[in-house]
GUVEXMI-391709 format. One record per residue (C-alpha): x, y, z; residue in three letters. Coordinates in steps of 0.5 Angstrom, whole numbers, plus 500, padded with zeros to 3 digits. Layout:
# GUVEXMI-391709
XYZALA;...
//
This chain:
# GUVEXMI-391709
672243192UNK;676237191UNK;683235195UNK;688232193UNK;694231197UNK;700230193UNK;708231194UNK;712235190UNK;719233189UNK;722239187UNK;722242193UNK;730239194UNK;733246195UNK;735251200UNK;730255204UNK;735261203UNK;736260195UNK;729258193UNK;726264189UNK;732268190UNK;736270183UNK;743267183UNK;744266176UNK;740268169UNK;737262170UNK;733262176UNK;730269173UNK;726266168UNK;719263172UNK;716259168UNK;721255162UNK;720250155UNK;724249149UNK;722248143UNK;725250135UNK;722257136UNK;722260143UNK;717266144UNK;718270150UNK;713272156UNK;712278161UNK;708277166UNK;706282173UNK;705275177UNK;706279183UNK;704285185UNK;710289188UNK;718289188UNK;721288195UNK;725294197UNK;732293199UNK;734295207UNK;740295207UNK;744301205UNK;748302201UNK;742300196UNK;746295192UNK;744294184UNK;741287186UNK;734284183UNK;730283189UNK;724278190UNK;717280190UNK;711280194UNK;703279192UNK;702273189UNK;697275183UNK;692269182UNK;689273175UNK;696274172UNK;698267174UNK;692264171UNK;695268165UNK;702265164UNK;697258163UNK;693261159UNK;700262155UNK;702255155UNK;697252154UNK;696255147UNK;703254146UNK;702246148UNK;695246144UNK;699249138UNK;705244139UNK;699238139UNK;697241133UNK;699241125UNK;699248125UNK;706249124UNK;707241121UNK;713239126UNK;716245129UNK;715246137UNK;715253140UNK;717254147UNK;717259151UNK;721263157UNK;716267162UNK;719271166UNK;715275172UNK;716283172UNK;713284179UNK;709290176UNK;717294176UNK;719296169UNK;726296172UNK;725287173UNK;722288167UNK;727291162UNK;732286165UNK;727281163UNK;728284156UNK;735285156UNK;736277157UNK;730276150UNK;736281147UNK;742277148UNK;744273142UNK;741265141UNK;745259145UNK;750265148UNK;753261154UNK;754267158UNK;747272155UNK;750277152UNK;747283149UNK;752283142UNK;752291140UNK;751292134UNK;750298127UNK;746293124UNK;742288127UNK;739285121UNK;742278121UNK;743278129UNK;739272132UNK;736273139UNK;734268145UNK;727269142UNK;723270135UNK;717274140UNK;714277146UNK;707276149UNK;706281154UNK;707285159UNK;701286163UNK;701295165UNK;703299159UNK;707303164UNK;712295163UNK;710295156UNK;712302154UNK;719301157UNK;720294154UNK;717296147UNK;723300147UNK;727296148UNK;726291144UNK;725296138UNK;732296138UNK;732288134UNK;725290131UNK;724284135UNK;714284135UNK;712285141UNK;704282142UNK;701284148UNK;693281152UNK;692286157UNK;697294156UNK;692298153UNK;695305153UNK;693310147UNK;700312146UNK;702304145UNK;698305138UNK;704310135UNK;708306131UNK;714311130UNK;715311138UNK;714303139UNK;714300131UNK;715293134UNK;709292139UNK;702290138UNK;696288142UNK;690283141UNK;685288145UNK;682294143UNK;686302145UNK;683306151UNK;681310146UNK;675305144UNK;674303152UNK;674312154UNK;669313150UNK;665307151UNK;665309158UNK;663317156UNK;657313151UNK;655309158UNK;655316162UNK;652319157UNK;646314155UNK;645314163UNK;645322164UNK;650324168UNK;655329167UNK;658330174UNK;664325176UNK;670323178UNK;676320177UNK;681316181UNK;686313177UNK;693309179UNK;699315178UNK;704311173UNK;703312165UNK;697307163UNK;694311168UNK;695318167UNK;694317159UNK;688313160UNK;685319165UNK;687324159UNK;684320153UNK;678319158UNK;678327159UNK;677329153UNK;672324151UNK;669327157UNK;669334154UNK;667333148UNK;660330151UNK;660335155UNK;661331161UNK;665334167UNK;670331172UNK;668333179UNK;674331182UNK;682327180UNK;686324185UNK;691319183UNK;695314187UNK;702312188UNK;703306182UNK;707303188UNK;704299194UNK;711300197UNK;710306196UNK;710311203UNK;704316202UNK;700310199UNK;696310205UNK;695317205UNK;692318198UNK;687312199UNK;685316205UNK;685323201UNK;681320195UNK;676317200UNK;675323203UNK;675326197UNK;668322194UNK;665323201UNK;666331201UNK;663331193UNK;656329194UNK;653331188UNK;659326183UNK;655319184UNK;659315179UNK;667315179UNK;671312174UNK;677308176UNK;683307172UNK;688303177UNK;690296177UNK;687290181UNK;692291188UNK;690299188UNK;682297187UNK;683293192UNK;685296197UNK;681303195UNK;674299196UNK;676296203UNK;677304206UNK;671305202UNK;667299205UNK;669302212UNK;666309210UNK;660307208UNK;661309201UNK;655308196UNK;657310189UNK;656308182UNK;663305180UNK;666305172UNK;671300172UNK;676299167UNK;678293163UNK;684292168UNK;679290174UNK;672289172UNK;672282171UNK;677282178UNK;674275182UNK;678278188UNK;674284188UNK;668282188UNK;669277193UNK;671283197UNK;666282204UNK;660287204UNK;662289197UNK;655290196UNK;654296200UNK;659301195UNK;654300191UNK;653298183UNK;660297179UNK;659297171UNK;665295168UNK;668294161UNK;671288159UNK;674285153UNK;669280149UNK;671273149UNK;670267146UNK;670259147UNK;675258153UNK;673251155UNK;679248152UNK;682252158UNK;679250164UNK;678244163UNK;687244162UNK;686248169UNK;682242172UNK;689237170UNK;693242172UNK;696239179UNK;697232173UNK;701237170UNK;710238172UNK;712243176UNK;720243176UNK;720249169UNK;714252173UNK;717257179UNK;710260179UNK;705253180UNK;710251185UNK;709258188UNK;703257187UNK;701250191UNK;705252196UNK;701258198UNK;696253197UNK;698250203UNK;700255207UNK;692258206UNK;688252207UNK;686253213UNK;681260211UNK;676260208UNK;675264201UNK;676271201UNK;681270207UNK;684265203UNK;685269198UNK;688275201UNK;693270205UNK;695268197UNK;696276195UNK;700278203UNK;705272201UNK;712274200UNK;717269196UNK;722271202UNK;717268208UNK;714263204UNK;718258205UNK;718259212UNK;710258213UNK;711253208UNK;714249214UNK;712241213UNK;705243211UNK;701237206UNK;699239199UNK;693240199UNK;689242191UNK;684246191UNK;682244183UNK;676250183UNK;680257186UNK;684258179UNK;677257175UNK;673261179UNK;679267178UNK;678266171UNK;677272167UNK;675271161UNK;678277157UNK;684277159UNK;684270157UNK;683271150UNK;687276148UNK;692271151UNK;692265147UNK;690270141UNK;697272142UNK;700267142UNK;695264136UNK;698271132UNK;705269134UNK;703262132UNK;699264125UNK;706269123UNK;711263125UNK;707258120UNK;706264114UNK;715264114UNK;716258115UNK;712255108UNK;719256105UNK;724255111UNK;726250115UNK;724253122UNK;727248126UNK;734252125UNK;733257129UNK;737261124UNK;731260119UNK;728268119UNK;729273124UNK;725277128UNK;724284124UNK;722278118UNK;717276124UNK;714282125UNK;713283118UNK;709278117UNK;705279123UNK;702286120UNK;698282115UNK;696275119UNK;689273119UNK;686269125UNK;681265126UNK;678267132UNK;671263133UNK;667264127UNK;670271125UNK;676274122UNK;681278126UNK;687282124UNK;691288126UNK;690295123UNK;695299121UNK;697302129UNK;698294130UNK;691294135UNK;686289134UNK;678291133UNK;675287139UNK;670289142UNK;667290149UNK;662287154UNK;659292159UNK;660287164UNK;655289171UNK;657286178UNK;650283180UNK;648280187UNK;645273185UNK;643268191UNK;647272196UNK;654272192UNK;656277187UNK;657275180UNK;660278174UNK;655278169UNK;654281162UNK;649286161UNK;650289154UNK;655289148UNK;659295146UNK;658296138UNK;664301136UNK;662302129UNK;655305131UNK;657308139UNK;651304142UNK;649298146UNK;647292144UNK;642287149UNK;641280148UNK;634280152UNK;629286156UNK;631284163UNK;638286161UNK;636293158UNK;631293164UNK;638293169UNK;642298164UNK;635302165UNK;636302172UNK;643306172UNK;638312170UNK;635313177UNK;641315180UNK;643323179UNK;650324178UNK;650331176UNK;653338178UNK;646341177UNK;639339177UNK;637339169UNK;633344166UNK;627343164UNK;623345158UNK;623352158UNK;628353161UNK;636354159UNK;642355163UNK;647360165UNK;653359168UNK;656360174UNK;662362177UNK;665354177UNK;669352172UNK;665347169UNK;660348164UNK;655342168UNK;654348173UNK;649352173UNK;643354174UNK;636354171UNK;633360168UNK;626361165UNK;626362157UNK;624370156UNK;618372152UNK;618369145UNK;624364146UNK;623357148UNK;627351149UNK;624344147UNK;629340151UNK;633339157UNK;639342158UNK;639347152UNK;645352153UNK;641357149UNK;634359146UNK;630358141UNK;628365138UNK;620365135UNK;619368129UNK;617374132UNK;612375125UNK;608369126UNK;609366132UNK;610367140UNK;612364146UNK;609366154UNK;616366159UNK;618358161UNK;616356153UNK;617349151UNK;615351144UNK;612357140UNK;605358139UNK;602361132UNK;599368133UNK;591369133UNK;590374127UNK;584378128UNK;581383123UNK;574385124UNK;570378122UNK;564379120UNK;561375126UNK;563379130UNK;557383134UNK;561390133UNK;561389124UNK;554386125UNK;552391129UNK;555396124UNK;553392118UNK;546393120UNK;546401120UNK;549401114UNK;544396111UNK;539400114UNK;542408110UNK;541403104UNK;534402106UNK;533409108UNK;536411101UNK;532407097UNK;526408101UNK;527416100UNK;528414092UNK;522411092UNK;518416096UNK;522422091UNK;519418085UNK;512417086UNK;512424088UNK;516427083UNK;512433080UNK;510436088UNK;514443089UNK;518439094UNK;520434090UNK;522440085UNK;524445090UNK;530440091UNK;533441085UNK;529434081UNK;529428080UNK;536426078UNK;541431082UNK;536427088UNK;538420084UNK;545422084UNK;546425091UNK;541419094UNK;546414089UNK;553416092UNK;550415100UNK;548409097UNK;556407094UNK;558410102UNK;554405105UNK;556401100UNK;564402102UNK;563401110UNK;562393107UNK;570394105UNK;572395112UNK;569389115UNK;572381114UNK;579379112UNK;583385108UNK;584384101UNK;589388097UNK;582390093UNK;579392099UNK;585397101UNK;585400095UNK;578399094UNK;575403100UNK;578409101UNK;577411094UNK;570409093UNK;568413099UNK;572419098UNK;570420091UNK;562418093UNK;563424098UNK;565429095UNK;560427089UNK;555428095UNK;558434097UNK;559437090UNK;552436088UNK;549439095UNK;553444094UNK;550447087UNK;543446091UNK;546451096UNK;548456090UNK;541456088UNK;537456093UNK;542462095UNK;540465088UNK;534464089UNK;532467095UNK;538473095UNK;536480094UNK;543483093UNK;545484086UNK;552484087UNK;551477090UNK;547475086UNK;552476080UNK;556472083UNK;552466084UNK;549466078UNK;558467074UNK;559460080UNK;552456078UNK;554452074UNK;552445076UNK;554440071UNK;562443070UNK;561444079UNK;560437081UNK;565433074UNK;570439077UNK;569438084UNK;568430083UNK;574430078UNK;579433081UNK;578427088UNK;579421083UNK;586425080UNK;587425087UNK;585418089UNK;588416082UNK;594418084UNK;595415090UNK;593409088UNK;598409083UNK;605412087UNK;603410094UNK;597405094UNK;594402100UNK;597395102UNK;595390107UNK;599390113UNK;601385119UNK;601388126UNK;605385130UNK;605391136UNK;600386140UNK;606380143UNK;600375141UNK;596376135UNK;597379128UNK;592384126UNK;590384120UNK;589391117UNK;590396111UNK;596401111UNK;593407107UNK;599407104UNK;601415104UNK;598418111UNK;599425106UNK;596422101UNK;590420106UNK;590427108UNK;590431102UNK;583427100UNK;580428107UNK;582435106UNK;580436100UNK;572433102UNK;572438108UNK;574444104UNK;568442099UNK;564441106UNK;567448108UNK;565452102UNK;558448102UNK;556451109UNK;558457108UNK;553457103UNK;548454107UNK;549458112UNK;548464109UNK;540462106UNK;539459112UNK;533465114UNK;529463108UNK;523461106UNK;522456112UNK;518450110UNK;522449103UNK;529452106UNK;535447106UNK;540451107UNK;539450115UNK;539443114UNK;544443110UNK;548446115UNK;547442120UNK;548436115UNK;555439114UNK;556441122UNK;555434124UNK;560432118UNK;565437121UNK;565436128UNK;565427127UNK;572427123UNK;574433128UNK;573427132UNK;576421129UNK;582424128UNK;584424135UNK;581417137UNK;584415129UNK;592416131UNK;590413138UNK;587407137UNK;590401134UNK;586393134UNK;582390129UNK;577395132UNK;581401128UNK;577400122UNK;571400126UNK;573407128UNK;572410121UNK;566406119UNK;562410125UNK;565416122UNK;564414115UNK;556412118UNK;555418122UNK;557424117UNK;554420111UNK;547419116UNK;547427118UNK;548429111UNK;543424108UNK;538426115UNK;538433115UNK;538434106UNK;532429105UNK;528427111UNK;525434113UNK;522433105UNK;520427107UNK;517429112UNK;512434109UNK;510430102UNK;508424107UNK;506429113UNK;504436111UNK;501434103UNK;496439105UNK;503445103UNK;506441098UNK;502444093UNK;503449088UNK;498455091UNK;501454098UNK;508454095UNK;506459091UNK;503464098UNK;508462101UNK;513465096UNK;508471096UNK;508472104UNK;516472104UNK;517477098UNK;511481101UNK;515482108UNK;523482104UNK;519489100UNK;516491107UNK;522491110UNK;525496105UNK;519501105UNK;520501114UNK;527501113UNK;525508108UNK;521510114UNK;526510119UNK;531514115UNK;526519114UNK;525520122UNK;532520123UNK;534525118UNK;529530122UNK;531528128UNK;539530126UNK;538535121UNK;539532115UNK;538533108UNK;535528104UNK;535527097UNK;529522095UNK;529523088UNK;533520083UNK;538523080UNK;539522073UNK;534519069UNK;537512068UNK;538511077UNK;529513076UNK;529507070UNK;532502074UNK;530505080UNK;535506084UNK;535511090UNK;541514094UNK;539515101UNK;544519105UNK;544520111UNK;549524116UNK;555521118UNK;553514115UNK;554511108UNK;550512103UNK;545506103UNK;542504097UNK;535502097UNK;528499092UNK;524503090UNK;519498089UNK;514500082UNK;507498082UNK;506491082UNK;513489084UNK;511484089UNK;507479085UNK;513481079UNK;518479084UNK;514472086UNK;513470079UNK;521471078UNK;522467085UNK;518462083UNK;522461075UNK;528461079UNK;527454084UNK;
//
């Protein structure tokens, strides 16, 4: 730090009339003259006096709140008009200025106004009124400024009513972007509309969504809070808590609302990020409470103070936490400092504010940093010159560069620079040393289409009159013991994103995500939330997703639902799992299982086939009915056994069809041609003629077993064709899909089942009544057994079919299937078996033959005992009997008639001379 110790012979006035305003030209702040006179608007102090007296007289006051960063501003100002004035941008015109000071008041501020309003070279300021004030000429050709959107409002206004272009570097309501309401106003800094939704991204990108807000109660601040909700509610981040304060420090309730918005923050836990919309006086009054009640929070600065040097050298600051802020992008402003570095060689006597300024100088000297400062801001223009007292000059050439905030200075001269660019697009054709050479809406005009050079790019307003600067995402950081203000990223508006220049940078962005700032803890995958009873969507609880849903990200307002036919999910899924098909593999132990028993009935078959073959002219073999009705019955096990392999493995619509029908018709075939060997063995074997008639009308094999097998292929053709089997997915088990066959029509399954069990039915009762035959060559018990074994598997499978379901369903009917077509196969051939291989020694022709002798001997024995009996009994009972024929035809056919009292007639066989071994010979014709 340099002093410089210098007089300023300015000071030959009054204490008492010093800064106070007497005439029009003791409001003006800072002055120049020049062909062309652009005016200024600048918040060099933060507050307006308030009159004591009462009654309150319409008197401007003076103001209090010395603001080094604005101050620096009206510099800024200047010394791009002098630079303008230096060059030959508008080749021999000189711009001058007049900055009046608006003390953060729109009420001094629309004074300021009045007087840009009054007519040019009026010796008493006079504002002229007018219908049309196309040809007026007012004081001045433009306006820079103001420096809140609250002032900039009111004066646009104003100045609307001459049109006159109104260019401001720091107002940045959206509302300002209307033209209909402020035609006349542009702005060399983006809308809040961009720095919102910027600020929502940074929220966003970081994971918070439980914040509050503080914001400064005037327009700029009530207007940004609204642009800011409803970014906020679009991005699904809630506002925990609003508090506003008094735009006015005079204010009497200040105090208690600094009070009530830090109590606030202490009380809401949860809300670790506040967003701040006030100006530089309120902040700074906000973080000294906050520092004193141990405040540690993530701050979102505004682009009104996040560059503010006299907040980040606040002391402790560092215990309120992190401050993330947005500031407008900026670019060379060395020409600038370097101006600020000879500012004490520059003349003070148009100048109230450097004049100002070094008195304050002085009067603080003797603090140090901060406190000099504060004692800068506490001066009021009435006790200034009352501490100034005798006290030397002394210049301290850092302070102002160290309170430089670049973006602001920027936009500054870059207002000018419009102004200045606009100036020389009128003036190619015009001599604009007259002031009368255009007028301001003419200005205004032009400055729609100007084109400025900003460093290397062009810029430009757009339709609202805003310019598409962007933002640096600016993050106070403690370096050396000091907190500096350095740029973290960029904010690139087209893309909604942040650009990084280096890894350490991302690194510190990064960082911002390891603190929470949410009304809940979020839910993981799996998970979904559910509101609950607060207003705000980001409060809720976690609840699991249920069975089949799931939820593959965090925070998910709802489930995904699984496609419940292919795929699954557990309770708290974070993805759908693809369902287990099962079916009945061939690798599994139960097919293999079943598979080997089936292999095995085809290698009994065959075996009994090649046994039948060899022996084929043995009474056995002959007995049971020759050679090719055993080839068809063996050849139709074969073709069951055959169909359990349809059962088994992936279901085909082949297979569906292909099952049922091969082993309905295969089965009946069986049962067909058993059934005619239970026709002739009864015929064989029976002795009552009336039944014999009737086997002898029903025993017809070949049109028997084509009509019985016939009718089951319409059957099964039927079927087939209206309601055919298909393959079906079911889905009953939550987690897998089984593969199996629909049979289609349950009906159609029935009547085919039912139709073999008739055939079965019929083949028993036939069977049974030969049961007590000739034994060693009777299949009539066999084939009984056979058929009870039949009924009683598929009287059980019926139950255990309707109540099982599974890949292990087909199964069921394979051990039906094995176990009807096993007895039957058992029970029809094996006992033959049996005796050719075993008992060779009776399956000869005389051994059969006896065997037929003996039974026709004891059926014959059994009619002459029978005879006996009656005759004994008729005795005992009285009766008359008549034992001889009747006619002579009842004597050639030799019937008898036995009558006996009280019972029916019997009818009996007389056996001639010879008739057994007649009897034997035709039995043994008949087999």
């Amino acid at each position: 730090m340099a002093f410089v110790i210098f007089l300023i012979p300015c000071f030959v006035v009054g204490t008492d009339v010093a800064f106070s305003c007497q005439n029009a030209e003791d409001f003006v702040g800072a002055s120049s003259p020049g062909d062309i006179v652009i005016g200024g608007l600048f918040a060099v102090h933060s507050e307006m006096l308030h009159p004591e007296e009462d009654p309150i007289k319409p008197v401007i006051q003076n103001c209090a709140g010395f603001e080094i960063q604005v101050f620096i501003q009206t510099l800024a100002m200047i010394h791009a008009i002098e630079t303008i004035n230096n060059s030959t941008l508008l080749s021999g015109v000189t711009l001058g200025y007049e900055i009046y000071d608006t003390c953060a008041e729109v009420t001094k501020a629309m004074a300021s106004a009045l007087r840009f309003l009054s007519k040019f070279n009026s010796s008493e300021d006079a504002v002229e009124f007018k219908c049309n004030y196309s040809d007026y000429i007012p004081r001045v050709k433009a306006v820079t400024g103001a420096s809140y959107s609250e002032v900039s409002m009111a004066v646009s206004r104003l100045l609307a009513l001459q049109l006159i272009p109104q260019v401001s570097p720091a107002s940045s309501a959206e509302i300002l972007s209307d033209k209909i309401r402020f035609p006349s106003f542009f702005r060399t800094i983006p809308s809040d509309f961009h720095q919102t939704r910027a600020m929502t991204r940074l929220i966003c990108e970081s994971g918070w969504n439980w914040i509050g807000v503080i914001a400064t109660d005037d327009d700029n601040g009530r207007f940004a809070l609204e642009s800011f909700g409803v970014q906020a509610m679009a991005n699904n981040v809630c506002i925990a808590f609003k508090e506003m304060l008094p735009a006015y420090l005079s204010d009497s309730t200040f105090h208690t609302k600094v009070d009530q918005a830090i109590e606030k923050i202490v009380k809401e836990k949860r809300a670790n990020v506040i967003v701040v919309f006030m100006r530089q006086f309120h902040v700074l009054k906000l973080f000294k409470k906050a520092i004193e009640r141990n405040v540690n929070k993530i701050w979102i600065a505004s682009d009104n103070w996040s560059a503010a040097v006299k907040i980040s050298t606040i002391p402790n600051i560092r215990q309120l936490g992190t401050v993330v802020g947005f500031g407008f992008k900026y670019g060379d402003i060395s020409s600038f400092q370097e101006f600020l570095r000879n500012l004490h060689k520059k003349p003070t006597e148009n100048n109230k504010f450097l004049r100002e300024y070094i008195m304050l100088l002085s009067v603080c000297a003797h603090l140090e940093y901060h406190d000099f400062q504060t004692c800068i801001a506490n001066q009021s223009q009435d006790n200034l010159l009352e501490n100034y007292g005798s006290k030397p000059q002394i210049w301290r050439d850092d302070f102002l560069n160290a309170n430089v905030e670049p973006g602001f200075i920027h936009s500054t001269m870059l207002a000018v620079y419009a102004i200045a660019h606009a100036i020389k697009g009128l003036c190619k054709d015009r001599d604009c040393k007259d002031p009368s050479a255009f007028t301001p809406w003419e200005l205004l005009e032009e400055l729609k289409r100007v084109v400025v050079i900003d460093g290397d790019k062009e810029v430009k307003f757009d339709s609202n009159g805003d310019m598409s600067t962007s933002y640096d995402v600016l993050l106070w950081k403690e370096i050396d013991g000091h907190m500096e203000i350095t740029t973290m990223a960029e904010y690139d508006e087209e893309k909604g994103g942040f650009i990084f220049e280096d890894e350490e940078k991302k690194k510190d962005f990064l960082a911002l995500k390891k603190v929470q700032s949410t009304c809940s803890q979020p839910c993981s995958p799996g998970q979904v939330k559910k509101v609950t009873e607060s207003p705000h969507t980001c409060c809720y609880e976690c609840i699991y997703c249920p069975e089949n849903h799931y939820s593959n990200q965090t925070d998910m307002d709802y489930c995904y639902r699984c496609n419940n036919k292919t795929y699954w999910a557990p309770i708290n899924s974070s993805t759908c799992y693809r369902k287990t098909i099962y079916f009945l593999a061939w690798t599994d132990w139960f097919a293999i299982f079943l598979l080997l028993l089936s292999a095995f009935g085809v290698v009994l078959v065959l075996s009994i086939c090649v046994i039948f073959t060899k022996n084929l002219d043995t009474p056995v073999v002959k007995a049971s009915g020759g050679l090719t009705v055993c080839y068809i019955i063996l050849f139709s096990h074969f073709l069951i056994f055959l169909s359990t392999v349809f059962f088994i493995d992936i279901p085909t619509e082949f297979k569906c069809k292909t099952r049922q029908a091969l082993f309905g018709i295969s089965f009946t075939l069986c049962i067909s041609c058993i059934l005619i060997k239970s026709l002739k063995i009864l015929l064989a074997f029976s002795f009552d003629p009336k039944l014999q008639n009737f086997l002898k009308c029903m025993y017809k094999p070949i049109p028997t077993v084509v009509t019985c097998t016939g009718i089951q292929v319409i059957i099964c053709t039927f079927w087939l064709i209206f309601r055919t089997p298909f393959v079906n997915q079911n889905l009953s088990i939550p987690r897998a899909i089984i593969l199996e066959c629909n049979e289609g029509s349950i009906v159609a399954f029935g009547i085919m089942l039912g139709y073999i069990a008739a055939l079965a039915f019929i083949c028993f009762i036939f069977a049974f009544k030969g049961r007590k035959l000739p034994e060693n060559y009777n299949e009539a018990k066999f084939i009984t057994f056979g058929m009870l074994i039949y009924f009683i598997a598929w009287i059980v499978f019926i139950p255990v079919y309707a109540t099982t379901f599974g890949k292990y369903l087909p199964a069921v009917e394979i051990i039906v299937v094995l176990i009807s077509n096993y007895g039957i196969l058992c029970c029809t051939f094996l006992p033959k078996c049996y005796i050719i291989i075993y008992k060779q020694e009776t399956n000869t022709k005389s051994a059969f033959l006896k065997m037929v002798y003996t039974y026709s001997s004891k059926s014959a024995g059994s009619v002459a005992v029978s005879r006996a009996s009656l005759d004994s009994k008729s005795s005992s009972f009285r009766a008359t009997v008549t034992d001889s024929c009747k006619t002579e035809n009842d004597s050639v056919n030799g019937n008898c008639h036995f009558q006996v009292p009280g019972q029916s007639l019997i009818k009996g066989k007389v056996l001639p001379k010879n008739a057994t071994r007649t009897m034997v010979r035709k039995r043994v014709s008949s087999i």
